[in-house]
C-alpha positions as CSV (number, residue, x, y, z in Angstrom):
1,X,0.0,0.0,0.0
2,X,2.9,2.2,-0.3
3,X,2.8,4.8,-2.3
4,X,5.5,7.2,-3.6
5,X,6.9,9.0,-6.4
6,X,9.6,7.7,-8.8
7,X,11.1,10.9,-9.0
8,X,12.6,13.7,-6.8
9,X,10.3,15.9,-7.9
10,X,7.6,13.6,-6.7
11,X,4.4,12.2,-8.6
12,X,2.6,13.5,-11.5
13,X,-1.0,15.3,-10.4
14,X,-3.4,12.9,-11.6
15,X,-1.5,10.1,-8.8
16,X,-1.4,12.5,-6.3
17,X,-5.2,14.0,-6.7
18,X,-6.4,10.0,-6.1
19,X,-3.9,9.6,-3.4
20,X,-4.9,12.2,-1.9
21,X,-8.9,12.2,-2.1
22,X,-8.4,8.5,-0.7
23,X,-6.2,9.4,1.9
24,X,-8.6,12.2,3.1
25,X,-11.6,10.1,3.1
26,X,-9.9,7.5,5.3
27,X,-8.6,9.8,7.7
28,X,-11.5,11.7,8.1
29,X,-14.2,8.7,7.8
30,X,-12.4,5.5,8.2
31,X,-15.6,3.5,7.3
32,X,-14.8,4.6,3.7
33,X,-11.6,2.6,3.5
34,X,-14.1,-0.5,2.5
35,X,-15.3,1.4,-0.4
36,X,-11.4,1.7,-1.5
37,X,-9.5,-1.1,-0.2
38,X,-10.4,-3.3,-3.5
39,X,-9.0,-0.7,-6.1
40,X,-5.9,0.5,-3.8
41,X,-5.2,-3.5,-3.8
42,X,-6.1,-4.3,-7.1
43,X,-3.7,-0.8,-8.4
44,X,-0.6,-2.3,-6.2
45,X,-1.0,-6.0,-7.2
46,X,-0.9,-4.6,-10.8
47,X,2.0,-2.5,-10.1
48,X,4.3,-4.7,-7.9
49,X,6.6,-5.9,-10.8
50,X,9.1,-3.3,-11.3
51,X,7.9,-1.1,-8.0
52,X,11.5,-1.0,-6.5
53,X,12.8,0.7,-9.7
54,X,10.0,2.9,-10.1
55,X,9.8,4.1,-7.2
56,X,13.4,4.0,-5.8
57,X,12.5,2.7,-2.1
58,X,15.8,2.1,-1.1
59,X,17.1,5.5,-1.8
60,X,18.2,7.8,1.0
61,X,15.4,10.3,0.1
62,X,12.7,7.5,0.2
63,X,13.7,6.6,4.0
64,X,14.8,9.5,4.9
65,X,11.5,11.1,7.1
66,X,11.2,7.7,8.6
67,X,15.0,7.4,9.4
68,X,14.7,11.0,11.1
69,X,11.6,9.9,13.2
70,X,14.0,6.9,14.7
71,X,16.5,9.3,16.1
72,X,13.8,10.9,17.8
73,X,12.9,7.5,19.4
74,X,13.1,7.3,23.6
75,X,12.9,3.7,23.2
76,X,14.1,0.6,21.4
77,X,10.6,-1.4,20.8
78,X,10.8,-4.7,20.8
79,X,7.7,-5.7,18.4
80,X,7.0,-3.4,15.5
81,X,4.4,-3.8,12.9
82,X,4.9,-1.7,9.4
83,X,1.4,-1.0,8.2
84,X,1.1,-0.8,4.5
85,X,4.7,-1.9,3.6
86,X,4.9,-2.6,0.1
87,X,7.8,-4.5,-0.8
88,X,9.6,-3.7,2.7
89,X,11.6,-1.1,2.5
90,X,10.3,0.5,6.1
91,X,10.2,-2.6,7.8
92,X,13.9,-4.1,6.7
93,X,15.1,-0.2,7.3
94,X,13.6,-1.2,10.7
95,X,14.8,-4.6,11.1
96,X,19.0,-2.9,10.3
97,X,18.2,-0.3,12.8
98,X,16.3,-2.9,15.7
99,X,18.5,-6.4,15.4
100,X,16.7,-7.5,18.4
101,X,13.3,-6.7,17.6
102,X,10.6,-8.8,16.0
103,X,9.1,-7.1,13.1
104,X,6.0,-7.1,11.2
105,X,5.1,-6.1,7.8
106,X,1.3,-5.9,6.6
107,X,-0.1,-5.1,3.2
108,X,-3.3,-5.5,1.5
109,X,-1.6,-6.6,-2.1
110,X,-0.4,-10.3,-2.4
111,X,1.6,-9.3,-5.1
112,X,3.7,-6.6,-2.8
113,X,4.0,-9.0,0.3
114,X,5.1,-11.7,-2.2
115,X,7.7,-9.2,-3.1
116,X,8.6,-8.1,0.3
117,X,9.4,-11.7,1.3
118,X,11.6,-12.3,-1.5
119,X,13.8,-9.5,-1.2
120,X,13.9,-10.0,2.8
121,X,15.4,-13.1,2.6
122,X,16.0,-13.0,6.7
123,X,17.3,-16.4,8.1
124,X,16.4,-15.2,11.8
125,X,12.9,-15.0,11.1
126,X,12.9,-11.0,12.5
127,X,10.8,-10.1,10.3
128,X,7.6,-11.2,8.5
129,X,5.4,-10.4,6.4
130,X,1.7,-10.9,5.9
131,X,-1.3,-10.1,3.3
132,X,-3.8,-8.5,5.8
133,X,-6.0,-5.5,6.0
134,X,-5.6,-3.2,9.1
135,X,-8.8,-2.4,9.2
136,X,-9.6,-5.6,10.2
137,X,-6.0,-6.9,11.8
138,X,-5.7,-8.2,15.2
139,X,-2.7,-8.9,16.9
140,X,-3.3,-9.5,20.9
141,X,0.3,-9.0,21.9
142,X,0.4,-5.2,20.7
143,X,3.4,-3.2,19.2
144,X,5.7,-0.6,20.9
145,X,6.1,1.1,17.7
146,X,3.9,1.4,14.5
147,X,5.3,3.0,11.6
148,X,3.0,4.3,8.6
149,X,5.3,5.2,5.4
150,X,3.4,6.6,2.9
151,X,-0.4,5.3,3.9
152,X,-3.4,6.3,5.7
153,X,-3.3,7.1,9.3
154,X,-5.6,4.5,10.3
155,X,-5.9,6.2,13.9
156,X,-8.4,3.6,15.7
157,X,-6.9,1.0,15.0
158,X,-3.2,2.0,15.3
159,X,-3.9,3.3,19.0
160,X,-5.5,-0.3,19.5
161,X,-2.8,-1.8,18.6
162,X,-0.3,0.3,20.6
163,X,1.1,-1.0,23.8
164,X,1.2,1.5,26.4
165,X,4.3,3.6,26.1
166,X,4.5,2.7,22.7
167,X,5.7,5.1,19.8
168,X,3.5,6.0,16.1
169,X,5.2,7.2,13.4
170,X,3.3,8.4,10.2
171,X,6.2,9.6,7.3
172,X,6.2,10.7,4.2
173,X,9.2,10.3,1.6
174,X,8.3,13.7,-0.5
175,X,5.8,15.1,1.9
176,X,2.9,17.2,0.4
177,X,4.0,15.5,-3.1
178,X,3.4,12.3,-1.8
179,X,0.4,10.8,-2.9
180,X,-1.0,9.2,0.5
181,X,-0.3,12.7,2.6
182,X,-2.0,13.5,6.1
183,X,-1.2,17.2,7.0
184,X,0.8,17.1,10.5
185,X,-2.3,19.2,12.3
186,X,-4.9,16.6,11.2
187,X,-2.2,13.5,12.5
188,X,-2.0,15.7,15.7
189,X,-5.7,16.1,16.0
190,X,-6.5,12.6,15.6
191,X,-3.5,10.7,17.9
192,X,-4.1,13.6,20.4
193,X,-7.6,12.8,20.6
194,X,-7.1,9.5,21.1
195,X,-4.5,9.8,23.7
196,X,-1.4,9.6,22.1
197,X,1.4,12.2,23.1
198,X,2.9,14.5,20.1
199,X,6.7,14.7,20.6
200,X,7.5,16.1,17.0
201,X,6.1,17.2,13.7
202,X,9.1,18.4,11.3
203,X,10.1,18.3,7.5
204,X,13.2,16.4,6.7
205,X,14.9,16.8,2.9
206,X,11.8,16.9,0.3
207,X,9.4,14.8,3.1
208,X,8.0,15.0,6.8
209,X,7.5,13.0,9.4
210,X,4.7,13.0,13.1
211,X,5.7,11.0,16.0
212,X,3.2,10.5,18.9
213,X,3.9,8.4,22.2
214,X,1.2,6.3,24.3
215,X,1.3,7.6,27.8
């Protein structure tokens, strides 16, 4: 469910209008996610060959936000869960930066996950990846840290899913360009309501990352 733009100067408008109308539904009225979750997963399946190259997830801007939100961390979490993580570039990014944590990748697209596995290749087990929906995914043991890169802010059900004293990080490789995009006040309005601490809010290179903390 990743989405990003294969250039540095970020997706073309057409992309970017659809990310964004989806995006804005879901975060506003997350009900609505069942009326896109078959197109968004049918779009990604169909894009999943090739989606390293297009969109360059392994380059230093791509991670960068999400890298910058780490540094920020008070903690070292020891179960993550990457919601909506493509072909794994945030959750190996956070597998290299948490050896001892176990790490969890979702995605709604077979076709990414299938991907994901492939290039994780992790003889440890560390980290795993699964076709689910979070809308509907339950995990009892909770997460100390969620990270969203590039997807919808899901707020009920990420705060659900947070272990007290856990961490939520929503990023964005080319911030307002980026296709899936929740302006920082709106990700601040919704964790706060629910809770959730904000510790920062900041721009990093050509994206921008919100981190919240679970008292």
């Amino acid at each position: 469910m990743t989405a990003a733009p294969g250039a540095r100067s970020g997706p073309g408008p057409l992309i970017r209008a659809l990310g964004r109308a989806v995006n804005s539904a879901v975060a506003s009225f997350p009900w609505s996610w069942r009326l896109f979750r078959r197109p968004v997963r049918r779009f990604f399946d169909s894009v999943a060959a090739g989606w390293d190259e297009r969109v360059r997830s392994g380059s230093p801007e791509y991670l960068m936000p999400l890298q910058a939100a780490l540094d920020r961390l008070q903690a070292r979490p020891a179960r993550i869960l990457d919601i909506g993580t493509g072909t794994g570039a945030a959750a190996l990014e956070l597998v290299d930066r948490y050896p001892d944590a176990e790490v969890m990748g979702i995605d709604v697209s077979s076709e990414m996950v299938a991907r994901a596995g492939v290039r994780a290749a992790d003889p440890s087990n560390r980290v795993r990846f699964l076709v689910a929906d979070i809308a509907s995914f339950e995990e009892e043991e909770g997460f100390d840290l969620i990270a969203m890169l590039n997807t919808p802010p899901f707020f009920d059900k990420v705060v659900a899913l947070l272990r007290p004293g856990g961490f939520v990080v929503n990023a964005s490789s080319y911030g307002a360009r980026t296709p899936f995009f929740t302006p920082p006040g709106l990700l601040e309005r919704g964790f706060e309501r629910r809770g959730l601490r904000t510790i920062a809010a900041e721009q990093v290179g050509l994206g921008a990352y919100y981190l919240a903390k679970r008292g």
